[in-house]
DOFIMAR-417765 format. One record per residue (C-alpha): residue in one letter; chain; x, y, z. Coordinates in steps of 0.001 Angstrom, whole numbers. Example, Ala and Ser with C-alpha at 12.3 -4.5 7.8 and 13.67 -1.06 7.14 Angstrom:
2
REC A A 12300 -4500 7800;
REC S A 13670 -1060 7140;
This chain:
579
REC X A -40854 30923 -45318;
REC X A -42909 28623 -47951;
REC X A -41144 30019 -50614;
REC X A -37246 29321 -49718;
REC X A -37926 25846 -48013;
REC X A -39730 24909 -51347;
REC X A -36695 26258 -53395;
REC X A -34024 24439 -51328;
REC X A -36021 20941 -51633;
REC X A -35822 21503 -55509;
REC X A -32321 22123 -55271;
REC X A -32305 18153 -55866;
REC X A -34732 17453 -58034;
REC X A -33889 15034 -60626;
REC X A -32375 16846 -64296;
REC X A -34877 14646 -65960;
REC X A -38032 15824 -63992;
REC X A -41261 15289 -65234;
REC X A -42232 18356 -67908;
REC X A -45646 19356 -66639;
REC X A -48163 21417 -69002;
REC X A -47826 24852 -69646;
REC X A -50432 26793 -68084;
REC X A -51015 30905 -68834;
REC X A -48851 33599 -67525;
REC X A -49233 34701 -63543;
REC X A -49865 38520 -62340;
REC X A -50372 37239 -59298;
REC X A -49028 39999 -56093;
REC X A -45648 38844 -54652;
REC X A -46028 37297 -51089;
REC X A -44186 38853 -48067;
REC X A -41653 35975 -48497;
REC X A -40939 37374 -52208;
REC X A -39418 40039 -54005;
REC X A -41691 42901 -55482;
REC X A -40395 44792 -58156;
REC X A -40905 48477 -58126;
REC X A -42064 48348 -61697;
REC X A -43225 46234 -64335;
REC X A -40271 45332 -66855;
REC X A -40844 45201 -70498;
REC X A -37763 47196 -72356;
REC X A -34212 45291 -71533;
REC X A -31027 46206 -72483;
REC X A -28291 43178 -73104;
REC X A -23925 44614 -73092;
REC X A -22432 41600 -75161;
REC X A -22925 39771 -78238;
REC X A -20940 37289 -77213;
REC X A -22385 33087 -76030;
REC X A -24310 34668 -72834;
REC X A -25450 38022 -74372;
REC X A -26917 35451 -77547;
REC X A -28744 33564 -75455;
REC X A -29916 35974 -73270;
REC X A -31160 37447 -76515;
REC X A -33241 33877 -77243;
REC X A -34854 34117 -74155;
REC X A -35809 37328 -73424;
REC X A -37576 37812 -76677;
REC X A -39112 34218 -76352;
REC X A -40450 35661 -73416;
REC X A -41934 39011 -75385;
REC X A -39609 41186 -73681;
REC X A -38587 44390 -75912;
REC X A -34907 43630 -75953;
REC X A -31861 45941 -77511;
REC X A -28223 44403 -77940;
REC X A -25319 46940 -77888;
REC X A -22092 45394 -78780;
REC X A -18697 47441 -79055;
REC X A -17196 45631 -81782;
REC X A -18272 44850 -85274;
REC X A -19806 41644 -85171;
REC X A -21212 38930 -82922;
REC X A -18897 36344 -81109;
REC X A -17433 37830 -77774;
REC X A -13623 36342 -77480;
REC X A -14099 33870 -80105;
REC X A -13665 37344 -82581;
REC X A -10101 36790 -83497;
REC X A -8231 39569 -85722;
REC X A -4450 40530 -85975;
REC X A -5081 43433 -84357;
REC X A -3362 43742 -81024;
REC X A -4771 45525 -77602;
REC X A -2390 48882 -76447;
REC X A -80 47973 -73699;
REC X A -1363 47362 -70318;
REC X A -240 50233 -67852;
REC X A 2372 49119 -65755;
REC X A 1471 49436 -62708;
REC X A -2722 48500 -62769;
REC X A -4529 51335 -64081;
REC X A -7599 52001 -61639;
REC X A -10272 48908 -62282;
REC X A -13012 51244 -63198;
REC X A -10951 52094 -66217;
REC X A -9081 48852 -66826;
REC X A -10961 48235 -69594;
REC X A -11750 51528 -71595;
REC X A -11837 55127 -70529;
REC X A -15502 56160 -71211;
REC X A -15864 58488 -73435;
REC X A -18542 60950 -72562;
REC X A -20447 63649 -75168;
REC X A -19165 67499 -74089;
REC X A -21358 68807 -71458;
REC X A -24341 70647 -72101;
REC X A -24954 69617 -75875;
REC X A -27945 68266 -77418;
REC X A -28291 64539 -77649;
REC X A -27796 62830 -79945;
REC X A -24440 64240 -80659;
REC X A -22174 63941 -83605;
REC X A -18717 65118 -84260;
REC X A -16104 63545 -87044;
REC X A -12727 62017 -85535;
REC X A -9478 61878 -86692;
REC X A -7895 58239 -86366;
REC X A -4465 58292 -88055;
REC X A -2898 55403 -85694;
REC X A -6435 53138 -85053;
REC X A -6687 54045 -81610;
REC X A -9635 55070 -81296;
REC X A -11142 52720 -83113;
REC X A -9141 49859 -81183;
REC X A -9933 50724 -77594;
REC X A -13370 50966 -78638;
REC X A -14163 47448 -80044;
REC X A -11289 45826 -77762;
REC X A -9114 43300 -80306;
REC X A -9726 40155 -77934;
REC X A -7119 37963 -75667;
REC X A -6736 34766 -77783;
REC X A -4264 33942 -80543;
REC X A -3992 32509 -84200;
REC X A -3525 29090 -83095;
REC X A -5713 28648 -80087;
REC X A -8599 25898 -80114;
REC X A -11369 25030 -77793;
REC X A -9974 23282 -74827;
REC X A -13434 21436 -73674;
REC X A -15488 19041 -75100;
REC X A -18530 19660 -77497;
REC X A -20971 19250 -74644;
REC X A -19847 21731 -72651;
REC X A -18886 24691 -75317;
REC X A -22221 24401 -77262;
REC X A -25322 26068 -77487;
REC X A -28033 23248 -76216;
REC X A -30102 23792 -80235;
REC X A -26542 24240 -82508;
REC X A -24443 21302 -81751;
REC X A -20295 21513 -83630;
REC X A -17862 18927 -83132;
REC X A -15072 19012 -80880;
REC X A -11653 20528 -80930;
REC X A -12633 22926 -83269;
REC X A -9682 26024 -83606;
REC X A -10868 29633 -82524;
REC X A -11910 30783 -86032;
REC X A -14254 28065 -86484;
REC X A -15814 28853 -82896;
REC X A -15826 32660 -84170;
REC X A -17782 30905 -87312;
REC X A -20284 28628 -85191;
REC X A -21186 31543 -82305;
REC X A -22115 34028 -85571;
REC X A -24003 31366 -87320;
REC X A -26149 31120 -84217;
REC X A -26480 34833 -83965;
REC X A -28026 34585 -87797;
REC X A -30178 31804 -86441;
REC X A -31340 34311 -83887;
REC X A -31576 36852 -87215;
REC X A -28960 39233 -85214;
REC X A -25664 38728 -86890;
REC X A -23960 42251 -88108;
REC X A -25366 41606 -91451;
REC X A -28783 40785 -90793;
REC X A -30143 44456 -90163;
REC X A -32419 44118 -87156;
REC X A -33458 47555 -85539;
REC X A -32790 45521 -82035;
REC X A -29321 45111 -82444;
REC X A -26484 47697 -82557;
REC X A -23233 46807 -83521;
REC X A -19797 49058 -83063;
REC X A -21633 50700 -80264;
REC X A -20304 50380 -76733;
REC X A -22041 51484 -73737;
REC X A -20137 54447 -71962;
REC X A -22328 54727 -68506;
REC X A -25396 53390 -66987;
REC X A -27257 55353 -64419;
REC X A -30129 54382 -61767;
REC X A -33011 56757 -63912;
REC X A -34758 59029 -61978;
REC X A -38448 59380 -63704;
REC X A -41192 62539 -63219;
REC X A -42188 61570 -59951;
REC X A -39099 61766 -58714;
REC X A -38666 57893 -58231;
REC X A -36255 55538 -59246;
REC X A -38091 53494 -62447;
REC X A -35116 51371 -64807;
REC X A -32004 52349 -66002;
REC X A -30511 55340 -68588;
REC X A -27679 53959 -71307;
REC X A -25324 56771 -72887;
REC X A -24299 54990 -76031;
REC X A -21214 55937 -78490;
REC X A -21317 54418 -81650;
REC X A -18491 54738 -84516;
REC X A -18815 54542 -88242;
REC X A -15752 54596 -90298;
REC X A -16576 57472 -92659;
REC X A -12783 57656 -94776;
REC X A -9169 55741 -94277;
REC X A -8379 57531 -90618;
REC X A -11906 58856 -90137;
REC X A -14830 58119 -87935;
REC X A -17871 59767 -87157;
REC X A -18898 59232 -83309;
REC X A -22519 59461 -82258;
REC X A -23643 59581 -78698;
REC X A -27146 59118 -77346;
REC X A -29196 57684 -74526;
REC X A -31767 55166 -74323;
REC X A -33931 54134 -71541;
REC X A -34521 50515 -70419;
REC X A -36464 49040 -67409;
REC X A -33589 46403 -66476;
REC X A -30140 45542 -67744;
REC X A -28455 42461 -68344;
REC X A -24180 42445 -68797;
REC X A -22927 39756 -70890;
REC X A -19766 41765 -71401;
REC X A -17254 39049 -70512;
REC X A -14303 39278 -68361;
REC X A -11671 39021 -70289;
REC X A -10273 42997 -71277;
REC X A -8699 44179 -68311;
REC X A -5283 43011 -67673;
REC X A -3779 42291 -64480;
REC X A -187 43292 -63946;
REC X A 1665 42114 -60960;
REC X A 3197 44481 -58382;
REC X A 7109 43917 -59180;
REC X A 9793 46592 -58402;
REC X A 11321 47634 -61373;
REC X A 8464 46348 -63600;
REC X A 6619 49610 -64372;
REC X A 10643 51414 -65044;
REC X A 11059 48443 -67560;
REC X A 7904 48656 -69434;
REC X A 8558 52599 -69699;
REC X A 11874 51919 -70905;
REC X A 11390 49155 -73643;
REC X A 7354 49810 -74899;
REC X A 6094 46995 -76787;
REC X A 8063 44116 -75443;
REC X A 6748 43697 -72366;
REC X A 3065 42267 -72774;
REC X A 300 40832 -71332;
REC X A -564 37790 -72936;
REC X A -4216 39030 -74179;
REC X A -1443 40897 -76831;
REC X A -138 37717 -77769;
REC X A -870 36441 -81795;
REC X A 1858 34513 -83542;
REC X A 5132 32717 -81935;
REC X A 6741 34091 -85028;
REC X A 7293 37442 -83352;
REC X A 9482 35595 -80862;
REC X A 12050 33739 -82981;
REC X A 15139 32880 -81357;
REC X A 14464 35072 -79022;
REC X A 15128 34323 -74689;
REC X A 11057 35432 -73302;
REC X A 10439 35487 -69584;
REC X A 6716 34393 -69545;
REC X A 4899 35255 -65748;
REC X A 2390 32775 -65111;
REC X A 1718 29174 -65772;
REC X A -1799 28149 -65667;
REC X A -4213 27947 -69282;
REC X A -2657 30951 -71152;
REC X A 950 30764 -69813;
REC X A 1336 27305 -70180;
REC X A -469 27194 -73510;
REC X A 1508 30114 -74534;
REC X A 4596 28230 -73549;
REC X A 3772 25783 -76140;
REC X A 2890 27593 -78755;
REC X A 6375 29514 -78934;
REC X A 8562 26317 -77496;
REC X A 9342 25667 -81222;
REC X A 10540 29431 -82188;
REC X A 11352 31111 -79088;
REC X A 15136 30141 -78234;
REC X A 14974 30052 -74861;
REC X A 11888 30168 -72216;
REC X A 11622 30994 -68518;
REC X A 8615 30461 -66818;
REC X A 7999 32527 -63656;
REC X A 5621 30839 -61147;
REC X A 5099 30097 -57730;
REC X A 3214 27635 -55422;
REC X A -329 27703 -55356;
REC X A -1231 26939 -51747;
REC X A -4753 28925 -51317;
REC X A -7265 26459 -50094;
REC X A -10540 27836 -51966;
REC X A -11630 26015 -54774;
REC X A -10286 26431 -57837;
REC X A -8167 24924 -61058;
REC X A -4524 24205 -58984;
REC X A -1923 24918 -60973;
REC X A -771 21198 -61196;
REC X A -3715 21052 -63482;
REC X A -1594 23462 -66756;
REC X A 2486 23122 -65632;
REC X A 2486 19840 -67124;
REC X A 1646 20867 -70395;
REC X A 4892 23070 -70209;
REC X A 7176 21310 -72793;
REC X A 10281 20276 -70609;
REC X A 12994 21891 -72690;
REC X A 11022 25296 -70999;
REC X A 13113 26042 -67586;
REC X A 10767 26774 -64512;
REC X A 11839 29534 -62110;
REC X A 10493 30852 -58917;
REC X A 8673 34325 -57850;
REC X A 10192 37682 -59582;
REC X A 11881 39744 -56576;
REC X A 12844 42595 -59153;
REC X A 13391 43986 -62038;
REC X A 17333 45361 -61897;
REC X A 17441 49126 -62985;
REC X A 18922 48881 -66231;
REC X A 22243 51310 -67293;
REC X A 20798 54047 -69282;
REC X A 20897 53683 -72831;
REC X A 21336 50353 -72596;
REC X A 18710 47685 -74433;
REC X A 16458 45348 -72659;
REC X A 18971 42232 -72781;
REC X A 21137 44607 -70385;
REC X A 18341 44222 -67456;
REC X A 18938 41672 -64540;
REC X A 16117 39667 -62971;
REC X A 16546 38454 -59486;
REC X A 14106 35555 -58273;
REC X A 13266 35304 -54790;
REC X A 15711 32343 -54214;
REC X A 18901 35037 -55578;
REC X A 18767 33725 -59037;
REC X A 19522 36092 -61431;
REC X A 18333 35810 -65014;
REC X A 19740 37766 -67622;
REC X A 19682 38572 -71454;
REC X A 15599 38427 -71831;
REC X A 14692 39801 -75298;
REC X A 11075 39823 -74528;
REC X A 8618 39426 -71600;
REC X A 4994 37821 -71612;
REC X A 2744 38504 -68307;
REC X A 333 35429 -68664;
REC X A -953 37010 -65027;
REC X A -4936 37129 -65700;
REC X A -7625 39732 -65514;
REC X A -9712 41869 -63552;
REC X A -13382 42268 -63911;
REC X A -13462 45938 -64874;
REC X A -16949 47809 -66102;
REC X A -16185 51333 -66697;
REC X A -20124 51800 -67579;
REC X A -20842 51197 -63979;
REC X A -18273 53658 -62002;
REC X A -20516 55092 -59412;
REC X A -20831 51027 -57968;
REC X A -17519 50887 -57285;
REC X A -15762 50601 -53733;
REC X A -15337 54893 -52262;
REC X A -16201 55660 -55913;
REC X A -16753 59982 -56446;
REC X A -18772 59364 -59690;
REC X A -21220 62254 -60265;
REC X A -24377 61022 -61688;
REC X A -26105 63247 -65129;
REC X A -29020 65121 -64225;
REC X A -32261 62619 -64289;
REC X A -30433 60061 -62585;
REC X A -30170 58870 -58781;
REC X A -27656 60494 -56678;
REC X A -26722 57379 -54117;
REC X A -26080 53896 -55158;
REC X A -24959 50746 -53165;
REC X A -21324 50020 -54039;
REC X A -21066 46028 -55033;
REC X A -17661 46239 -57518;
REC X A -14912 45832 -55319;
REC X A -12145 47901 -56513;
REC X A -9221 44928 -56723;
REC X A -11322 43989 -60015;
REC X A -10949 40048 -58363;
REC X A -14720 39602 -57373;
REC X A -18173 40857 -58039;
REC X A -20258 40840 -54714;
REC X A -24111 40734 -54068;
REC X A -25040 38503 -56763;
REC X A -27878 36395 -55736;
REC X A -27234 33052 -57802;
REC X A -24134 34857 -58836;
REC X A -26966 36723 -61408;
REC X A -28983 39008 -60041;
REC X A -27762 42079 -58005;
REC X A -29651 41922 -55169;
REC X A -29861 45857 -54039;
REC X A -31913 46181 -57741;
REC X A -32007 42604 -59414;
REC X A -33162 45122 -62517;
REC X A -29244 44626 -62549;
REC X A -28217 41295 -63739;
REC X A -24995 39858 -64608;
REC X A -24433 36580 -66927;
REC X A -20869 34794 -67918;
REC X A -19394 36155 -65247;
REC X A -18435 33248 -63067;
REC X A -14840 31486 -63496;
REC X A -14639 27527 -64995;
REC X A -18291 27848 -66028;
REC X A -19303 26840 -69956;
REC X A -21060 29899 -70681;
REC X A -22665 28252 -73637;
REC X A -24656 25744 -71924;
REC X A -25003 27314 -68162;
REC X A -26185 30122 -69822;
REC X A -29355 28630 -70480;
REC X A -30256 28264 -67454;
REC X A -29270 32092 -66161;
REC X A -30981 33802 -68499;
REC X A -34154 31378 -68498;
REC X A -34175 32634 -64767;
REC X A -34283 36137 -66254;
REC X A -36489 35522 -68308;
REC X A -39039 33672 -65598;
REC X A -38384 36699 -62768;
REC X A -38846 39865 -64937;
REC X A -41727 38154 -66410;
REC X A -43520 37607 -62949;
REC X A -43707 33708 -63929;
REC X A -41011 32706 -61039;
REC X A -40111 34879 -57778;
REC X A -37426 35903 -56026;
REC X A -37215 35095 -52193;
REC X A -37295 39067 -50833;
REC X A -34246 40822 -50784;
REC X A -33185 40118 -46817;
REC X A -33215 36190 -47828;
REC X A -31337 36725 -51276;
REC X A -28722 38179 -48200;
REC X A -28521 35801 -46405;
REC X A -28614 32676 -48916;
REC X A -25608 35331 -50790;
REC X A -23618 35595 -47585;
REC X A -23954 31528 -47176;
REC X A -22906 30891 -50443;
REC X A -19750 33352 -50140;
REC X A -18828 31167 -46989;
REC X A -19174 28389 -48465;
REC X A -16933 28982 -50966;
REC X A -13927 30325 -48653;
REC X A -14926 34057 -48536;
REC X A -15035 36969 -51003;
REC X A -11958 36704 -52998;
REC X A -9977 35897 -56302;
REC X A -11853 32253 -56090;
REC X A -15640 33300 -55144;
REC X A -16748 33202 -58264;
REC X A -15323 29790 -59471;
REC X A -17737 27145 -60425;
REC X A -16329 24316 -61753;
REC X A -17909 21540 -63335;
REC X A -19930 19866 -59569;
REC X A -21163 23416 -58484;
REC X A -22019 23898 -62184;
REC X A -24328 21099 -62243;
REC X A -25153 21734 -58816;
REC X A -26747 25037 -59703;
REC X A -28603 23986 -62765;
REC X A -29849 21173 -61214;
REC X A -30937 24179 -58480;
REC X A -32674 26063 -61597;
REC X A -34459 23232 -63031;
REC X A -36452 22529 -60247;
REC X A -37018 25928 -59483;
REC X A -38287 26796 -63055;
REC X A -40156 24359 -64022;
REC X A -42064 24347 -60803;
REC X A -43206 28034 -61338;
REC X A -43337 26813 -65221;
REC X A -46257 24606 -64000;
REC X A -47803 26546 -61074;
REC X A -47683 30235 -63216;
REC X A -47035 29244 -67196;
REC X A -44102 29397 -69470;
REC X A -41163 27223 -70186;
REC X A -39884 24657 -68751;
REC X A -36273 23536 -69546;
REC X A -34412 20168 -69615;
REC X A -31422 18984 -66998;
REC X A -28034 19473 -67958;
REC X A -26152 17511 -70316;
REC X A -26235 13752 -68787;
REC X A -23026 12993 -70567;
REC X A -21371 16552 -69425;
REC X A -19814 15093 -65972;
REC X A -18229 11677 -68184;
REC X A -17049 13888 -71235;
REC X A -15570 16382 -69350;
REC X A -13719 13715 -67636;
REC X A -12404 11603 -70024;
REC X A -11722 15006 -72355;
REC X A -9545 16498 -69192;
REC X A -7598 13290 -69125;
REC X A -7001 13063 -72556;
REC X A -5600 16874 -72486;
REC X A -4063 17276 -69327;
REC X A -3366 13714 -67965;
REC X A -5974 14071 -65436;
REC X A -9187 15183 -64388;
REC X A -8983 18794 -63869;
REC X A -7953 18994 -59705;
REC X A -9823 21639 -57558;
REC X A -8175 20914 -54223;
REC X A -4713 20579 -52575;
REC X A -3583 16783 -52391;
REC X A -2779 15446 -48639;
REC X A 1057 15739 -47798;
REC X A 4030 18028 -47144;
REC X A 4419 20409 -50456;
REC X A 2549 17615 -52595;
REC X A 1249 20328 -54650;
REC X A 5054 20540 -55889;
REC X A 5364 16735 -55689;
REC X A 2623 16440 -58349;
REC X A 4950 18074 -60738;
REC X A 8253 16764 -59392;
REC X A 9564 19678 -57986;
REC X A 10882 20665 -54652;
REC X A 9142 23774 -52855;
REC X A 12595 25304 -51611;
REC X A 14021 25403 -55409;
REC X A 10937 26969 -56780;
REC X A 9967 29473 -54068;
REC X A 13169 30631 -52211;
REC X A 12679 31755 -48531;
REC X A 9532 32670 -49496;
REC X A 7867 29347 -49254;
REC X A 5682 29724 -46300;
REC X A 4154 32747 -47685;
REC X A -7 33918 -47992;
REC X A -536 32850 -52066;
REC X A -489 36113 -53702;
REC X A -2334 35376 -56771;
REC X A -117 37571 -59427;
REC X A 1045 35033 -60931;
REC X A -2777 33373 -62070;
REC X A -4106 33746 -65286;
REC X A -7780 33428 -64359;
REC X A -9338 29811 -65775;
REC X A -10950 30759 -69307;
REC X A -14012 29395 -70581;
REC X A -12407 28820 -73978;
């Protein structure tokens, strides 16, 4: 096994190894110890305009791949788009995962592609589930240092708020000469991907991947005119993000309250300006970035605040919820775990409804409730790779698939370097890991793409991508919520892993070779987390009897009720951003 022992020795290679020169591109046959694609790749396809799918973008084309951009919304920028508009309510309970995001919307059977047909809009509907208004609000700002929130070549100063990120991530799309306005043929904006299926070509093998496409152009006031199409591609890369599909916690009562009073119970992705919450009494469920920054942001406006939380006691790594509660303004009052939501008398209004906690408190008089309780990673595009999934493939396209979406929505699985799906690694996922910043890892991800589907660096074959996947997922405390959390050490781990990988096939096969990772990232990221939450950012339980509780000078019986020595249930997490 030359190959993998030589890869795990570079794992610790220095970030400021020696560049070597550039030699010409390899063709060279894969060894038995490698992967061999089953056919050349040329055409890719990138979901996402947002940090990842940009720089994907950089290197794929730097590489002299044919590359095509498809983003669902108008212009470039991911969650860093910010607009009044709000997201429709999250179902109460979880919709299915597949569709947590968007219902795909599918040309009629039968017709002739591509397909137009003119659509009536009158309430923006249509138009809103299909460019998905994003989960941040008007007065959010970046909550890491430059270093780690920057793209390596466009440095911006620190702290900046959300629309000036939104400004910064589209100026570097027009230095890439893909912004909405620039009019390059390899971009398509307000176009969202509706399915991709394994394609089947004239030999009746399985050669790259078929995209059905639905773009909308506003064509009058409540008017669009939809277009759907297909497009072929010889591998796929989703820079999609993960932040569109709610999460709603299982609560009795919950899903007879949010029938009953529509459009004041919320998920927090719906949440804009405190001003809608003026002297009003808001339950918020959740406390970790968005509920406790949430908190904040209304602490000034709201009248009264209950925060719903309970202990965090799994042991896998991840940001503890120490890390946000103290940025909870202390006029807020903590409670425990929801128990229920009271059936409320009919006809009576919201501030009727009784709460119970898991301790027997009972809150009453809420005018408004905010479920800061995460998301799922949802790709409606992909339903056939879900868990038991019944998906029915179009004609052309292969009829069995290896299931790797797991259908809580909490994990992806068989993701060799949590990037390429190892069944097909045609299939390739970036931005998808949790405490990650997408705008410098990134770099090293997609250089990896470029390197692989360029035959310039090799995959180990796909029974060692196993097992050095199933080691990994160990490691990090099994499949699960957590399995995909970085953090800053595994962060640099991995690149470090990547730069000596790289730039050794850089010198042994040609290409580029790419620097370490930021020198100053570990110290910044320190002193910036200390600055803004007190603390470096804690990924593991301190030693003691409830000292998780300790840390914030609460006692585990108040908060948590009889309930205290329960498995964490992890409904009460909004996942760790990278914003």
């Amino acid at each position: 096994m030359r190959l993998i022992i030589g890869l795990v020795l570079l794992a610790g290679v220095s970030a400021a190894g020696v560049q070597e020169p550039l030699s010409a591109p390899s063709s060279r046959e894969a060894e038995p110890d490698e992967y061999q694609f089953d056919w050349p790749i040329q055409r890719v396809a990138i979901i996402g305009a947002g940090p990842s799918g940009l720089v994907a973008y950089r290197e794929l084309t730097e590489a002299g791949f044919d590359v095509r951009v498809f983003e669902r919304d108008s212009v470039p920028g991911g969650n860093w788009h910010y607009t009044e508009e709000i997201p429709s309510d999250a179902p109460v309970p979880n919709a299915p995962t597949s569709l947590a995001d968007f219902v795909p919307s599918l040309p009629p059977a039968g017709v002739d592609l591509p397909y137009t047909e003119v659509i009536e809009d009158e309430d923006g509907k249509v138009w809103r589930d299909h460019r998905g208004p994003k989960p941040i609000w008007e007065s959010l700002t970046s909550n890491t240092p430059s270093v780690a929130i920057q793209f390596p070549q466009w440095h911006w100063p620190p702290e900046l708020p959300h629309y000036q990120v939104r400004s910064y991530v589209r100026s570097y799309a027009s230095y890439l000469n893909i912004n909405s306005n620039d009019d390059n043929p390899t971009t398509a904006y307000n176009t969202r991907v509706e399915r991709i299926e394994k394609r089947i070509n004239d030999a009746g093998q399985e050669q790259g991947w078929r995209l059905w496409l639905k773009s909308l152009e506003q064509t009058g006031r409540h008017t669009y005119r939809a277009t759907w199409w297909t497009e072929d591609f010889d591998a796929v890369v989703v820079a999609a993000g993960k932040y569109y599909a709610p999460s709603i916690p299982s609560i009795p009562g919950l899903d007879e309250w949010a029938r009953r009073f529509p459009g004041l119970i919320r998920h927090s992705r719906q949440y804009r300006r405190p001003e809608a919450y003026v002297n009003q009494t808001v339950l918020i469920v959740g406390a970790a970035i968005s509920g406790s920054e949430i908190s904040r942001d209304l602490n000034r406006h709201a009248g009264k605040i209950y925060q719903s939380f309970r202990p965090d006691t799994d042991r896998r790594s991840h940001y503890r919820l120490e890390n946000f509660v103290p940025r909870i303004p202390r006029n807020t009052t903590l409670v425990g775990e929801i128990k229920q939501f009271l059936p409320v008398p009919k006809g009576s209004p919201i501030q009727a409804g009784l709460v119970e906690l898991n301790n027997g408190t009972v809150l009453s008089g809420i005018d408004s409730i905010i479920l800061a309780t995460g998301f799922r990673y949802s790709f409606p595009y992909l339903p056939q790779y879900y868990d038991g999934a019944t998906c029915v493939p179009h004609e052309g396209s292969a009829r069995t698939v290896s299931p790797f979406l797991p259908l809580d929505g909490s994990h992806l699985r068989d993701l060799y370097l949590d990037t390429f799906y190892i069944q097909d690694p045609t299939l390739a996922f970036t931005g998808m890991t949790g405490a990650t910043q997408v705008f410098v890892f990134s770099d090293y991800t997609t250089l990896a793409l470029a390197k692989v589907w360029s035959n310039t660096a090799k995959l180990p074959n796909s029974q060692m991508m196993r097992t050095l996947h199933d080691k990994t997922v160990e490691e990090r405390g099994g499949y699960g919520k957590h399995v995909m959390f970085l953090g800053p050490e595994r962060t640099i781990a991995i690149s470090r892993y990547l730069v000596g990988w790289l730039n050794q096939a850089a010198a042994k096969d040609g290409g580029k070779q790419i620097d370490g990772f930021p020198t100053d990232f570990r110290e910044n990221t320190r002193y910036f987390s200390i600055a803004l939450y007190g603390g470096p950012l804690q990924e593991t339980i301190p030693e003691g009897d409830d000292a998780v509780l300790a840390t914030l000078g609460l006692q585990v019986g108040r908060m948590s009720g009889a309930d205290q020595g329960s498995e964490h249930d992890p409904i009460y997490d909004d996942a760790a951003t990278d914003w």
